[in-house]
Every structure is written in C-alpha cells, then in structure tokens.
C-alpha positions as CSV (number, residue, x, y, z in Angstrom):
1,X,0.0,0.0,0.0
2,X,2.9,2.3,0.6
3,X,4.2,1.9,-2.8
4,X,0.8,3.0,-4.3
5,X,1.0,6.5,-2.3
6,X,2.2,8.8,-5.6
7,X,0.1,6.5,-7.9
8,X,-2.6,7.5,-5.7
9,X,-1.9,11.2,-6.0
10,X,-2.3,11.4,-9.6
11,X,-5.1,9.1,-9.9
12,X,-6.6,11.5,-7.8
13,X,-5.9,14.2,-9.9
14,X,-7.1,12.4,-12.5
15,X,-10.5,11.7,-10.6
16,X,-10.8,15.3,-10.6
17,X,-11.2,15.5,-14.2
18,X,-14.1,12.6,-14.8
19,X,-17.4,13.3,-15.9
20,X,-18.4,11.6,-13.2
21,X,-19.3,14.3,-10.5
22,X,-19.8,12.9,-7.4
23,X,-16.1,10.5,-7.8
24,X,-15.0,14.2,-8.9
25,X,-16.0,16.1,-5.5
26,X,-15.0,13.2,-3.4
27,X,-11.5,13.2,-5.0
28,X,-11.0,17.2,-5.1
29,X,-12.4,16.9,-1.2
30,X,-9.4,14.9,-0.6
31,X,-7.0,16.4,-2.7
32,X,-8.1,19.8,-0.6
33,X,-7.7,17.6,2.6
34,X,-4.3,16.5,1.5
35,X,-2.9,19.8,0.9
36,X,-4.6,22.6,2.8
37,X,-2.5,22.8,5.7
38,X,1.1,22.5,3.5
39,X,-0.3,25.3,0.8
40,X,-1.3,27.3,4.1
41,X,1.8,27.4,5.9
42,X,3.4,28.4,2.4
43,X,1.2,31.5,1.9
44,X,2.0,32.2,5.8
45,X,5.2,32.7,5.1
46,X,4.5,35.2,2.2
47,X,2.3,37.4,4.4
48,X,2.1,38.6,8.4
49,X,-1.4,38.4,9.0
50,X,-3.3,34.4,9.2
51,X,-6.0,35.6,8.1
52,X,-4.8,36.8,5.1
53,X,-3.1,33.6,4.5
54,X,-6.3,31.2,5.1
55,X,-7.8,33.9,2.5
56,X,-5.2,33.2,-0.1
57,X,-5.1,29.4,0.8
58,X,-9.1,29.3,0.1
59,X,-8.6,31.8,-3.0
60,X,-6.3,29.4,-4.9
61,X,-8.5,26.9,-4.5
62,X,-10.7,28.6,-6.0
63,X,-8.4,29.6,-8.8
64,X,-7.6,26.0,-9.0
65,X,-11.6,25.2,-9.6
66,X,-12.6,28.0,-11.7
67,X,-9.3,28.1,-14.0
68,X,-9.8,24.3,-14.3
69,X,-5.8,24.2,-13.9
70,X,-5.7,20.8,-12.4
71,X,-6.4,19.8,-16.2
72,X,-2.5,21.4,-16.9
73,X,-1.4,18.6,-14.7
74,X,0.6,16.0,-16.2
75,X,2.4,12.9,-14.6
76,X,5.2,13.1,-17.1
77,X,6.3,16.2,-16.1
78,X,7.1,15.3,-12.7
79,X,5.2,15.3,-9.0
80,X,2.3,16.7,-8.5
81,X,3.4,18.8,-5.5
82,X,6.0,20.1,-7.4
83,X,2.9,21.4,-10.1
84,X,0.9,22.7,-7.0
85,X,3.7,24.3,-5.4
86,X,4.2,26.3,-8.9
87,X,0.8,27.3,-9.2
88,X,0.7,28.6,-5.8
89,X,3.8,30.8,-6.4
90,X,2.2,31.8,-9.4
91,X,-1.1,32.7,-7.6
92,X,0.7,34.1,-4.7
93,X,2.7,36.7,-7.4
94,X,-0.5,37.5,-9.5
95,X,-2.1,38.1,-5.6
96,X,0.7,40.6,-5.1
97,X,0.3,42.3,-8.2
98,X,-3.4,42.4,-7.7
99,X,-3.2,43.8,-4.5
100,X,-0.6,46.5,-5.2
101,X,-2.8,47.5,-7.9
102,X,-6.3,48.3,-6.2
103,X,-6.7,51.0,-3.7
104,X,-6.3,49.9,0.1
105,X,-10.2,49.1,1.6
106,X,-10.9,49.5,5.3
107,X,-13.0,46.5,5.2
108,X,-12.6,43.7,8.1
109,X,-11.5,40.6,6.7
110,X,-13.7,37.0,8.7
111,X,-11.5,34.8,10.3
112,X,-12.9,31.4,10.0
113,X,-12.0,28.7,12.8
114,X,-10.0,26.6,10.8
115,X,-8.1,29.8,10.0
116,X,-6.9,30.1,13.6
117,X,-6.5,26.5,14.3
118,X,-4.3,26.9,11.4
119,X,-2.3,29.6,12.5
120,X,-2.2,27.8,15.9
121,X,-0.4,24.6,13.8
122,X,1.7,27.4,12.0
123,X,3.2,28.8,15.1
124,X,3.9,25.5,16.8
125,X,5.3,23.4,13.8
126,X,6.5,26.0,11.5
127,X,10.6,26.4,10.9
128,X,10.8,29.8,9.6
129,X,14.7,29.3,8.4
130,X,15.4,28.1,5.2
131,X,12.9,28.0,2.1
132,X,9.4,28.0,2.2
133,X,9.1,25.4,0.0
134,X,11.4,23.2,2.7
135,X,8.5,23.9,5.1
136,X,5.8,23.1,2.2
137,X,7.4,19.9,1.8
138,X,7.9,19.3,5.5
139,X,4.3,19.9,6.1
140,X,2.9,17.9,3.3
141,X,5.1,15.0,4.6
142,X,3.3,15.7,8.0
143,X,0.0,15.5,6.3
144,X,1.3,11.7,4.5
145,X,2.4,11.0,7.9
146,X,-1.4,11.8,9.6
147,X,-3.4,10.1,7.2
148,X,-1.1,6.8,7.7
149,X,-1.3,6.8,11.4
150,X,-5.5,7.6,10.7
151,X,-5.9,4.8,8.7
152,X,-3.8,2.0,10.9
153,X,-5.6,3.1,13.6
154,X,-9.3,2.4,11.8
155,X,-7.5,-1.0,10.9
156,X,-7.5,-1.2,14.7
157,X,-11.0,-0.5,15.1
158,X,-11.6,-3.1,12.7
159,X,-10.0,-5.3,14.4
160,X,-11.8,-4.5,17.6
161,X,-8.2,-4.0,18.8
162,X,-8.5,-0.1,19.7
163,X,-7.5,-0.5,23.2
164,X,-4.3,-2.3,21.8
165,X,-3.8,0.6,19.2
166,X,-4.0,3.3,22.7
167,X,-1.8,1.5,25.1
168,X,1.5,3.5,25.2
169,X,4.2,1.1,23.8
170,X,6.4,-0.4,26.4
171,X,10.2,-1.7,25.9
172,X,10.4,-5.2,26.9
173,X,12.8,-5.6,29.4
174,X,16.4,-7.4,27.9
175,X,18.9,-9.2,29.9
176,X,22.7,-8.4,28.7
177,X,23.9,-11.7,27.5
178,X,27.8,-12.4,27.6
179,X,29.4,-13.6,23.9
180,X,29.2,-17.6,25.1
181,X,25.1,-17.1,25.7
182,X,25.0,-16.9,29.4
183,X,23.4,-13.9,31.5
C-alpha cells in the first residue's frame, strides 16, 4: 500500500477530471484535505497576517476550480506537488500584483476557525529558516504522515483492537547476554 501512495496522488488528480461528478467532489475533497495545511503554511510565510493567509489558501482553491488548472497537470512532467507548489507561487505573485494595484479598503476581513486552528499549527510546527518550499514539503510530509497513522488506527478498530492501538508502547525488558550465551 505504501508503494501506491504517488500513484494515488495522480489518480486523484485524475479523478478530478471525470465526468463523473460525485467520484469528482469526493477526489478534489481529498486532494483539498491533503494539501490545505502545507499550501497554508506556504502562503503564511508570504504574508504577516493568518488571516490573510487562510484567505489566499481558500482563493487558490478557487483559482484552481474555476481556472480548471488541475487539467494542466501531467504525470510526465514530474510530482504533483511540485505542479501545485508552482501554481501557488504563481497565484501568490498575480495576488501581489493584484493587491498593489487596487486601492487599500478598510474593510474587516472573517476569520474562519479553521483559519486560527491553522495559524495555531503554524506557530507551533513551523521552521521559519530556510525556504518555504522546505517547510511546504515538511508539512505535506506531515499531512502523509497523519493520514497513515488515521488509517492504521481504523485498521484497529476493525480489528476490535482499539484498546491495543491506545496502550503506550512499552520496551520489553532485555537481559545483557555475555558472547558464550549466558546472563
């Protein structure tokens, strides 16, 4: 199953793009799951504010949706965070440009809860030296990392082994053994 991981990246990509529209919500849900957080903490480390950052987070997926640029996608070219993290830079830059552009408002921006709950992850796990795209990648490998422990632990529930999967692993206790095999 771990082998399949990046073949089941693009085949959700892929999904995106049927006709079928219900397999194509249920795989752009996920691919939104997947890489929320990591396209977050990228933007966060463009701007100051978090709310400004959960704003252009939610604004490229919208740009992804309504520019239909999941269909530019192509596993030939190479991974499909690499493509994402591209777009976003794009995004992020056309953002800037945008912004420098129009006239300042005085409007209030909402912060939603997943917003601060996001910033809150951002402040604890966030390394702010080095590249951004380092801490994309870190974060995304966070996200792989998440999704494994979810689903070995609903293997456990399965299993009707949940108490098993909860119990803090202990070290067994070893005794030093001399080289002819005695304690």
């Amino acid at each position: 199953m771990a082998g399949d991981f990046g073949t089941t990246q693009w085949s959700l990509v892929l999904a995106v793009r049927t006709d079928d529209p219900d397999r194509a919500r249920a795989a752009l849900s996920e691919l939104c799951r997947i890489y929320w957080y990591p396209l977050y903490a990228f933007a966060r480390r463009q701007v100051r504010d978090a709310s400004e950052a959960a704003d252009l987070t939610q604004g490229f997926f919208v740009h992804l949706l309504e520019k239909d640029v999941l269909r530019q996608a192509d596993p030939a070219l190479g991974r499909f965070r690499s493509f994402l993290l591209a777009s976003v830079k794009n995004f992020l830059s056309n953002e800037r440009d945008r912004e420098s552009a129009r006239k300042r408002g005085g409007g209030v921006k909402p912060i939603s809860l997943d917003a601060l709950e996001a910033d809150r992850r951002y402040q604890a796990h966030t390394i702010t030296r080095g590249a951004p795209e380092d801490d994309f990648d870190r974060q995304w490998a966070h996200v792989v990392l998440q999704q494994a422990l979810e689903r070995v632990h609903a293997e456990y529930l399965k299993g009707d082994r949940a108490r098993e999967f909860d119990e803090p692993t202990r070290p067994t206790r070893r005794t030093s053994m001399s080289p002819s095999g005695s304690p």
